[in-house]
VOTORRO-840393 format. One record per residue (C-alpha): residue number from 1; residue in one letter; x, y, z. Coordinates in Angstrom, 1 decimal, always signed. Last residue first. Example, Ala and Ser with C-alpha at 12.3 -4.5 7.8 and 13.67 -1.06 7.14 Angstrom:
! VOTORRO-840393
<guza k="2" r="s" east="+13.7" north="-1.1" up="+7.1"/>
<guza k="1" r="a" east="+12.3" north="-4.5" up="+7.8"/>
//
This chain:
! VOTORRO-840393
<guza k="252" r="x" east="+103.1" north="+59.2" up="+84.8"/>
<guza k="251" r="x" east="+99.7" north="+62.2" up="+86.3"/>
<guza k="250" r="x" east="+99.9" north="+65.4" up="+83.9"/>
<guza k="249" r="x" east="+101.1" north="+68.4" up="+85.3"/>
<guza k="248" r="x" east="+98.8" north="+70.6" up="+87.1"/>
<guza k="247" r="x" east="+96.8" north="+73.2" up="+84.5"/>
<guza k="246" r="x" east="+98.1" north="+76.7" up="+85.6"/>
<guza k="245" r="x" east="+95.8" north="+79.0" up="+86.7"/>
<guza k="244" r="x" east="+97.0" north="+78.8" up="+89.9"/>
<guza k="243" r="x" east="+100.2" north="+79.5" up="+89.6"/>
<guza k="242" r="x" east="+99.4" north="+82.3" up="+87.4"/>
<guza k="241" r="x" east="+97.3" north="+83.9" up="+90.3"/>
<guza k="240" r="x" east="+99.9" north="+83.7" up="+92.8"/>
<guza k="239" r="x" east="+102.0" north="+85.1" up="+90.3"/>
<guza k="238" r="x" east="+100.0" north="+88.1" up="+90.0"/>
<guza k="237" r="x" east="+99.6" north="+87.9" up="+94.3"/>
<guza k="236" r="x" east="+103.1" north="+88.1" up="+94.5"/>
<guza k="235" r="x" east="+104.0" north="+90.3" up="+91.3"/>
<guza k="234" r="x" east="+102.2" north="+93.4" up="+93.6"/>
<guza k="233" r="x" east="+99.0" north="+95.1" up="+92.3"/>
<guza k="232" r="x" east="+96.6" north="+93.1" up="+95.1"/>
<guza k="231" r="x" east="+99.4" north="+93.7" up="+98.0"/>
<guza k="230" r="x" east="+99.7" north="+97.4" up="+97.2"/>
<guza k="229" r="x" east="+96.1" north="+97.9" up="+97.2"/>
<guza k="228" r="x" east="+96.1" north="+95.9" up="+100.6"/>
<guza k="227" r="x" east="+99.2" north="+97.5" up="+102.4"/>
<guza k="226" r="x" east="+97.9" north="+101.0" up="+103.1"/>
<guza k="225" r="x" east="+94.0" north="+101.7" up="+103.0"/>
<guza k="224" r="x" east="+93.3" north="+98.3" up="+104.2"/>
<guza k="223" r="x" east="+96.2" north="+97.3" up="+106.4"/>
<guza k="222" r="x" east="+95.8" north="+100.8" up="+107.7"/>
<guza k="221" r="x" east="+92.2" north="+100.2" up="+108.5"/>
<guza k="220" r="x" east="+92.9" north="+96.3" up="+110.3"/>
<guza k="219" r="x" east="+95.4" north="+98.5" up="+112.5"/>
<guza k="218" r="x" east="+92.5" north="+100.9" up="+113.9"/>
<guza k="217" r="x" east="+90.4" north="+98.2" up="+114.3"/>
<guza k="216" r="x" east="+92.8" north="+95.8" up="+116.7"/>
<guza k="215" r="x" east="+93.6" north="+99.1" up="+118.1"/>
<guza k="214" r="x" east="+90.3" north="+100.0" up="+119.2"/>
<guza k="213" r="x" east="+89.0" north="+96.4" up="+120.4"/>
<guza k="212" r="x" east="+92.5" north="+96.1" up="+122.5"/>
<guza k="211" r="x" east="+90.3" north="+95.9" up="+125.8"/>
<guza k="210" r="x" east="+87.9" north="+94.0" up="+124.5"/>
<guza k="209" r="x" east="+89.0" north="+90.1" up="+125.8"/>
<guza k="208" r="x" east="+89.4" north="+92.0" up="+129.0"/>
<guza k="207" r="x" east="+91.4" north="+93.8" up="+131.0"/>
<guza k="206" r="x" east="+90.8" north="+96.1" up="+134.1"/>
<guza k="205" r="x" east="+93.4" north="+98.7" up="+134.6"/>
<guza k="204" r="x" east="+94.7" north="+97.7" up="+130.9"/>
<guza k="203" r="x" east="+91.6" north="+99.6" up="+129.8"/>
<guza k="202" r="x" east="+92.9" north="+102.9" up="+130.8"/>
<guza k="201" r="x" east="+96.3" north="+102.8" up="+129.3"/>
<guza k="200" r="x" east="+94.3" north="+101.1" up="+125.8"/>
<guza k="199" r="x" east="+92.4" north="+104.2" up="+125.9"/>
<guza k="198" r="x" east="+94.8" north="+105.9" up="+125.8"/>
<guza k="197" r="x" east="+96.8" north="+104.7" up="+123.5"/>
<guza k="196" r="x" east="+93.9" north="+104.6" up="+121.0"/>
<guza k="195" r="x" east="+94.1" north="+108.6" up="+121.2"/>
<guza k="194" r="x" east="+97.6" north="+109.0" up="+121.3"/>
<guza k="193" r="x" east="+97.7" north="+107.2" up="+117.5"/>
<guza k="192" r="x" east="+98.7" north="+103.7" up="+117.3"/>
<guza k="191" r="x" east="+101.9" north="+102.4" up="+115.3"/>
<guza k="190" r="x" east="+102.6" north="+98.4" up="+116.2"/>
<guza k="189" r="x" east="+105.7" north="+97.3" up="+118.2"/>
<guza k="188" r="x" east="+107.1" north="+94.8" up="+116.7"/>
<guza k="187" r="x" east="+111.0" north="+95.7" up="+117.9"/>
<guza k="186" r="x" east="+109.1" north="+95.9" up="+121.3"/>
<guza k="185" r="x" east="+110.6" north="+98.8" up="+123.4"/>
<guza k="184" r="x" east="+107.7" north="+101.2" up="+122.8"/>
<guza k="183" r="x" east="+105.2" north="+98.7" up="+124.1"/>
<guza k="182" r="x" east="+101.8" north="+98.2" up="+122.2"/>
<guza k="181" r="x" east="+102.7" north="+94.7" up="+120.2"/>
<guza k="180" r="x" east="+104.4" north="+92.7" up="+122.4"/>
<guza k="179" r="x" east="+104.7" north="+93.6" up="+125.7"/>
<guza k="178" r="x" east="+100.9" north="+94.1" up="+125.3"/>
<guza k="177" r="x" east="+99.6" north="+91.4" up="+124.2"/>
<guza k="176" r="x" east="+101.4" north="+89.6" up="+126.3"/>
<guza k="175" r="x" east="+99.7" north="+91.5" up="+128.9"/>
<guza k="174" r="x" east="+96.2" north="+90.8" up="+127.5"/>
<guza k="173" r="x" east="+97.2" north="+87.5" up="+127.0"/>
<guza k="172" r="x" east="+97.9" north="+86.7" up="+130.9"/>
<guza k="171" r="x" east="+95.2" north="+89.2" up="+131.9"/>
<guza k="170" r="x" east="+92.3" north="+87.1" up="+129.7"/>
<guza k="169" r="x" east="+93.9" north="+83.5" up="+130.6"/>
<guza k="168" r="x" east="+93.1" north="+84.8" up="+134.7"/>
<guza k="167" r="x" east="+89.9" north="+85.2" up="+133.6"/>
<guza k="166" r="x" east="+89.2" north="+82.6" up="+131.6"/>
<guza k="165" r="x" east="+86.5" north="+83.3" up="+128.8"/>
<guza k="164" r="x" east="+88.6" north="+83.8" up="+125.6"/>
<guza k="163" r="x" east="+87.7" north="+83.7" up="+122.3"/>
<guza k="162" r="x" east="+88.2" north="+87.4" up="+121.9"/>
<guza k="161" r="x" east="+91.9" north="+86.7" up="+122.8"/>
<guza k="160" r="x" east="+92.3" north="+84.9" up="+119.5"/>
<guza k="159" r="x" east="+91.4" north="+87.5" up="+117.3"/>
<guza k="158" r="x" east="+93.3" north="+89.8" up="+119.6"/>
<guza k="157" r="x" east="+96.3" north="+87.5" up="+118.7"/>
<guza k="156" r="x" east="+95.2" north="+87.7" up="+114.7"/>
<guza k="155" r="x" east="+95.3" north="+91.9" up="+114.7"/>
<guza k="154" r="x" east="+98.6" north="+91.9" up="+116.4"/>
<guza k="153" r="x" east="+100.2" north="+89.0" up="+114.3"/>
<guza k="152" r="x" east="+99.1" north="+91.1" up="+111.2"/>
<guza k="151" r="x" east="+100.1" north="+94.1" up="+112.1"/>
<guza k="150" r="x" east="+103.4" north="+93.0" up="+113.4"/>
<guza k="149" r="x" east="+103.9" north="+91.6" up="+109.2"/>
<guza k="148" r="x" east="+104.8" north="+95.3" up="+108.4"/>
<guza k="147" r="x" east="+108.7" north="+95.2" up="+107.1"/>
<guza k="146" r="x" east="+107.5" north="+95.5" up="+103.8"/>
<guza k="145" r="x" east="+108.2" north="+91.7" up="+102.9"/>
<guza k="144" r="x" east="+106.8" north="+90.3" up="+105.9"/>
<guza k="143" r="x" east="+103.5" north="+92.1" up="+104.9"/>
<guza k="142" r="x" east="+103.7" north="+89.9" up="+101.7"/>
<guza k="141" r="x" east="+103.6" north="+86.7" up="+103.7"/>
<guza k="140" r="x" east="+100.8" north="+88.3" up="+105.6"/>
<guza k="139" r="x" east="+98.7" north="+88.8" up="+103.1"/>
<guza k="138" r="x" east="+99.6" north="+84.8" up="+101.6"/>
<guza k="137" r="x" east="+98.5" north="+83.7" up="+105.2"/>
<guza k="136" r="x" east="+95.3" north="+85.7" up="+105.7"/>
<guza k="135" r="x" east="+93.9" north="+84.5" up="+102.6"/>
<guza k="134" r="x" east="+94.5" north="+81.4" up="+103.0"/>
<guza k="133" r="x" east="+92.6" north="+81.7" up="+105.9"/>
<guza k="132" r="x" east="+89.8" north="+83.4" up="+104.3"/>
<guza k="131" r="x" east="+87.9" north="+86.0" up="+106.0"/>
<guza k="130" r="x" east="+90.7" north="+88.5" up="+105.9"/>
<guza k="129" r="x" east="+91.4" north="+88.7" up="+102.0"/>
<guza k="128" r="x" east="+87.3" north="+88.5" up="+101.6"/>
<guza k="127" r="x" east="+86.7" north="+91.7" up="+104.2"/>
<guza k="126" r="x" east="+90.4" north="+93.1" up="+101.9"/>
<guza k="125" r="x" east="+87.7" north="+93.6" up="+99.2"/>
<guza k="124" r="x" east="+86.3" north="+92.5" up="+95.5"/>
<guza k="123" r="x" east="+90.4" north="+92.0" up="+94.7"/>
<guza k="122" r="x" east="+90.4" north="+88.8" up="+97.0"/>
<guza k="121" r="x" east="+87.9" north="+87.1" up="+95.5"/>
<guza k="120" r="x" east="+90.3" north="+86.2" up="+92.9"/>
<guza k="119" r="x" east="+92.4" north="+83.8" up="+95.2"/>
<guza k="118" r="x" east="+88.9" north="+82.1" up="+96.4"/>
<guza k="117" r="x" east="+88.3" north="+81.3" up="+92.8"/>
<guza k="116" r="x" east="+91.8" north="+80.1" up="+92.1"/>
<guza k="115" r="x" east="+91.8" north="+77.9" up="+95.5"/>
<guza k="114" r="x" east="+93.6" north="+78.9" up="+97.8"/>
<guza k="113" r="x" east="+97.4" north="+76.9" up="+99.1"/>
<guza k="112" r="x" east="+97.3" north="+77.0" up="+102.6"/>
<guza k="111" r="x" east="+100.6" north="+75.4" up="+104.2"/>
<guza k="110" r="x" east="+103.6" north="+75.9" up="+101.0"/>
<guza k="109" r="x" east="+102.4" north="+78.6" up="+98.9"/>
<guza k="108" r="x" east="+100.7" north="+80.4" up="+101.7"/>
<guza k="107" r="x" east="+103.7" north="+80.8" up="+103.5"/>
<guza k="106" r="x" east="+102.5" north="+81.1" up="+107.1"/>
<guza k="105" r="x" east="+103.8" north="+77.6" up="+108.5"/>
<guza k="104" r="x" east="+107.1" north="+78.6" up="+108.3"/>
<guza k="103" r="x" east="+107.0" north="+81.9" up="+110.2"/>
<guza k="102" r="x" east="+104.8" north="+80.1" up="+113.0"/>
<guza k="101" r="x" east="+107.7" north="+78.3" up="+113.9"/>
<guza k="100" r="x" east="+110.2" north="+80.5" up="+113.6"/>
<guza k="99" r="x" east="+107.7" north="+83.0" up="+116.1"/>
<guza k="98" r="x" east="+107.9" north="+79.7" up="+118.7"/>
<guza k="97" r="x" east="+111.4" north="+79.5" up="+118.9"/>
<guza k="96" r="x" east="+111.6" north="+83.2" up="+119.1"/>
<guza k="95" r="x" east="+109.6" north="+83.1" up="+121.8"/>
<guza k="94" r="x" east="+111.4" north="+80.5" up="+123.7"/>
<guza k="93" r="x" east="+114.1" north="+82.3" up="+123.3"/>
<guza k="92" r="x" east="+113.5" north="+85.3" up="+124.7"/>
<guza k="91" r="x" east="+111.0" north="+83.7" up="+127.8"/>
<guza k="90" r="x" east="+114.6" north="+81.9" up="+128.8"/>
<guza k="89" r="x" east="+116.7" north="+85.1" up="+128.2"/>
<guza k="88" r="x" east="+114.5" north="+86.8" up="+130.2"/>
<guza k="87" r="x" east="+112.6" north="+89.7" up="+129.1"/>
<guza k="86" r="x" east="+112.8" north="+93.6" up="+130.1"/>
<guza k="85" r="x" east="+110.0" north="+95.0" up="+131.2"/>
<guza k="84" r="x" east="+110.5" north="+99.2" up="+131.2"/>
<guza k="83" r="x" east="+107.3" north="+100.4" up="+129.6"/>
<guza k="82" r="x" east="+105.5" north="+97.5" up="+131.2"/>
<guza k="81" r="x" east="+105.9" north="+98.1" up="+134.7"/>
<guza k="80" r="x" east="+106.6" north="+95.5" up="+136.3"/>
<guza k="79" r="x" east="+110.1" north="+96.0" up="+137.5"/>
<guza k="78" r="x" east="+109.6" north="+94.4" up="+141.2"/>
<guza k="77" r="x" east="+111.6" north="+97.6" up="+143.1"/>
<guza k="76" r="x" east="+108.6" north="+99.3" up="+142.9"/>
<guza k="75" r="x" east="+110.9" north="+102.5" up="+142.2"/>
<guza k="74" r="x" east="+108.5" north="+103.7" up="+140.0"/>
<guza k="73" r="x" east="+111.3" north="+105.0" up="+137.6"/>
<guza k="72" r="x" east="+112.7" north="+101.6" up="+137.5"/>
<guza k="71" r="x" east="+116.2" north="+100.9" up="+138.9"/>
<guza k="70" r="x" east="+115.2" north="+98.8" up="+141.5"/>
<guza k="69" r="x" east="+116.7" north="+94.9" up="+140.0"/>
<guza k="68" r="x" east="+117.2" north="+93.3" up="+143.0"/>
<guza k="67" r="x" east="+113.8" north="+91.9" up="+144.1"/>
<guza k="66" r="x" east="+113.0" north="+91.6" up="+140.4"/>
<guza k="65" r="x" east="+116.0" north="+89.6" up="+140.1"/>
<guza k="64" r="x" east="+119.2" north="+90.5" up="+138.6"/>
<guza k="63" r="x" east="+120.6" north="+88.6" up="+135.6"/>
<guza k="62" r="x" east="+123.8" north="+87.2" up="+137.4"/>
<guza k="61" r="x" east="+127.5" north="+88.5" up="+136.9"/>
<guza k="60" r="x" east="+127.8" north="+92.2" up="+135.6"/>
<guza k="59" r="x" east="+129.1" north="+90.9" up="+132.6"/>
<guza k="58" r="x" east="+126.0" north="+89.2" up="+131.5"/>
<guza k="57" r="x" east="+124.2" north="+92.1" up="+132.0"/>
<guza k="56" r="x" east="+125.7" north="+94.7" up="+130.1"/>
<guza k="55" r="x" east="+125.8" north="+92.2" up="+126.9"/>
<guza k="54" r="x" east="+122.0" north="+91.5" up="+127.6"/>
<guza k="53" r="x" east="+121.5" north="+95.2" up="+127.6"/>
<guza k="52" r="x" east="+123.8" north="+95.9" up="+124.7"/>
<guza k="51" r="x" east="+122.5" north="+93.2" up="+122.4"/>
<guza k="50" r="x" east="+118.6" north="+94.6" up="+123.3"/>
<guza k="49" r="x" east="+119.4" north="+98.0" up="+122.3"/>
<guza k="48" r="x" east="+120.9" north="+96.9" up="+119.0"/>
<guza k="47" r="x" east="+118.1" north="+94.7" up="+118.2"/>
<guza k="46" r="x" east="+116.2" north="+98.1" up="+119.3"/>
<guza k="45" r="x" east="+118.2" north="+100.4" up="+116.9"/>
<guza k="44" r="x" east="+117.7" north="+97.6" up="+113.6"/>
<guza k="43" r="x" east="+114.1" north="+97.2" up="+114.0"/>
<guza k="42" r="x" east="+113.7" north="+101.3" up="+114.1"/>
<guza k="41" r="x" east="+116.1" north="+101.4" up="+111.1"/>
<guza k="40" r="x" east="+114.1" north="+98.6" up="+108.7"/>
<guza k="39" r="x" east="+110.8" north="+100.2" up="+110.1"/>
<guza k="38" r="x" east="+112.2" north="+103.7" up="+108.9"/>
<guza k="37" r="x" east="+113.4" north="+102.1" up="+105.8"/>
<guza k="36" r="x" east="+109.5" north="+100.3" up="+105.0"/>
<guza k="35" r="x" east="+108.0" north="+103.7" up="+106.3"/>
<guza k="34" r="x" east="+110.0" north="+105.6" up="+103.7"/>
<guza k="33" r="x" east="+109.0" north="+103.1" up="+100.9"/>
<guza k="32" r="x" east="+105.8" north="+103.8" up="+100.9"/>
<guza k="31" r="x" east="+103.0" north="+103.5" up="+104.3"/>
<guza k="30" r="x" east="+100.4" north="+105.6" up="+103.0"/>
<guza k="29" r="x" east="+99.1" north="+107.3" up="+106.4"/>
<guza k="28" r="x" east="+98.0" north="+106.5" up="+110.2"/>
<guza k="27" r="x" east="+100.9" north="+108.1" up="+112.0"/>
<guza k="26" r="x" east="+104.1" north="+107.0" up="+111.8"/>
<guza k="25" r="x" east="+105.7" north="+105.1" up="+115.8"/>
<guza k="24" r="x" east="+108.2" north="+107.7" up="+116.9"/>
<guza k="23" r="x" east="+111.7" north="+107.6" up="+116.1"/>
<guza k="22" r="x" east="+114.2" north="+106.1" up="+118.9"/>
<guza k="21" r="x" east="+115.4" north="+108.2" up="+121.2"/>
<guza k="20" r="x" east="+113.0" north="+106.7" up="+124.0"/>
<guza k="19" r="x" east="+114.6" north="+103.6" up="+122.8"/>
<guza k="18" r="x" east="+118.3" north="+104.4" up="+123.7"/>
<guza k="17" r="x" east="+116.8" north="+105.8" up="+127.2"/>
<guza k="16" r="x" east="+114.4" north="+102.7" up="+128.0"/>
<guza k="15" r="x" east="+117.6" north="+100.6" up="+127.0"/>
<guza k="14" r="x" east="+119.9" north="+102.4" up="+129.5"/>
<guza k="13" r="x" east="+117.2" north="+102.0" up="+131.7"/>
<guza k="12" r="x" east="+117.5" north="+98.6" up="+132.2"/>
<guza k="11" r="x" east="+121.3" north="+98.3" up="+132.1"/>
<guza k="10" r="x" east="+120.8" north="+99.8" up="+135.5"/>
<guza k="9" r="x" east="+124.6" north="+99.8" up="+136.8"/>
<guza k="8" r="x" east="+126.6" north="+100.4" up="+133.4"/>
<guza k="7" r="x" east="+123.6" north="+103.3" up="+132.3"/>
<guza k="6" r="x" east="+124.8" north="+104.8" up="+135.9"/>
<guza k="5" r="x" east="+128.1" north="+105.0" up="+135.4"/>
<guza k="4" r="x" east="+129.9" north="+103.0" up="+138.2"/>
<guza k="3" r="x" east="+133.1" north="+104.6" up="+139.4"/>
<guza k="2" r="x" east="+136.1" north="+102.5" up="+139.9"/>
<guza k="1" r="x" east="+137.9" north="+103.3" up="+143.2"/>
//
């Protein structure tokens, strides 16, 4: 009789043990190119993660339901807990349908195009970068080229979960939220110290439209300290500039 290994019967935490090995999320510091190649190799383990898990389950038959699937550690058998959700296939795709979509309407040069004064503003402060929407979108079009455009989409969805008032809305985003920027087996999962993680453990109890308040600030300060200066003395926003400078060509 065939023995069952037990990563080959709970593919789930086979993936909560390849990610636990994975690096931990960098502290709040100078983010060079040694946070770029770890978030280039942390990226790379959990896509690798995911394949297996989905590979693993696939040829076990059926994608177990939560009645089924009772190999978490709180043996709830329902698989809720966040630290060890694992998405559907369905809600996978879908969200990457969506994130392609929102990936081509963030290229400043092609959606919103600033205007050469409100281009310049942008090297008085990141507060004038972040305030305008063009602003925003060429940012985070250079984030995606250092491997850091999660900070971005975090800060914006708490943004939009501020504006909130429903309830049952609030705990829906809040746990999306969460799944997709706080969780340690989210490929864009954000870097938070212990202390903000804490506080985000307790708020989660009862959410909000402020229970990510902490975080959202913490990651808007490392996008200023960090990527900022490096954003306003990159050949992006120089050519930006340029671009804009230029006279248009002449009407036929």
């Amino acid at each position: 009789m065939e023995k069952v290994g037990v990563y080959d019967s709970c593919p789930t935490l086979a993936l909560t043990v390849l990610s636990s090995s994975s690096p931990p999320p960098p502290p709040l510091q100078s983010m060079g190119s040694e946070r770029v190649e770890m978030r280039k190799r942390q990226m790379q383990v959990h896509q690798e993660a995911a394949a297996s898990v989905l590979q693993a389950r696939h040829s076990m038959g059926n994608t177990p339901t939560n009645a089924s699937n009772a190999c978490c550690f709180c043996w709830c058998c329902c698989c809720s807990c966040s630290c060890l959700t694992v998405r559907s296939e369905d809600e996978t795709i879908q969200r990457s349908t969506i994130e392609h979509r929102t990936e081509g309407t963030t290229n400043c040069e092609e959606s919103l195009k600033p205007t050469l004064e409100d281009a310049r503003s942008w090297q008085m402060s990141f507060e004038k970068v972040m305030k305008s929407s063009a602003g925003r979108s060429c940012f985070r079009q250079f984030l995606r080229t250092e491997f850091s455009e999660e900070n971005m989409m975090f800060w914006l969805a708490c943004e939009e979960l501020k504006k909130e008032t429903n309830k049952n809305v609030v705990e829906e985003k809040v746990r999306q939220i969460y799944e997709d920027f706080i969780s340690i087996l989210s490929p864009k999962e954000v870097s938070l110290d212990s202390r903000v993680r804490e506080v985000i453990n307790r708020n989660m109890l009862e959410p909000t439209s402020q229970t990510f308040e902490d975080a959202q600030q913490q990651i808007y300060t490392l996008m200023q300290r960090d990527s900022y200066p490096r954003y306003i003395n990159s050949t992006a926003y120089t050519d930006l500039l340029k671009s804009l400078e230029e006279p248009p060509p002449p009407e036929p």
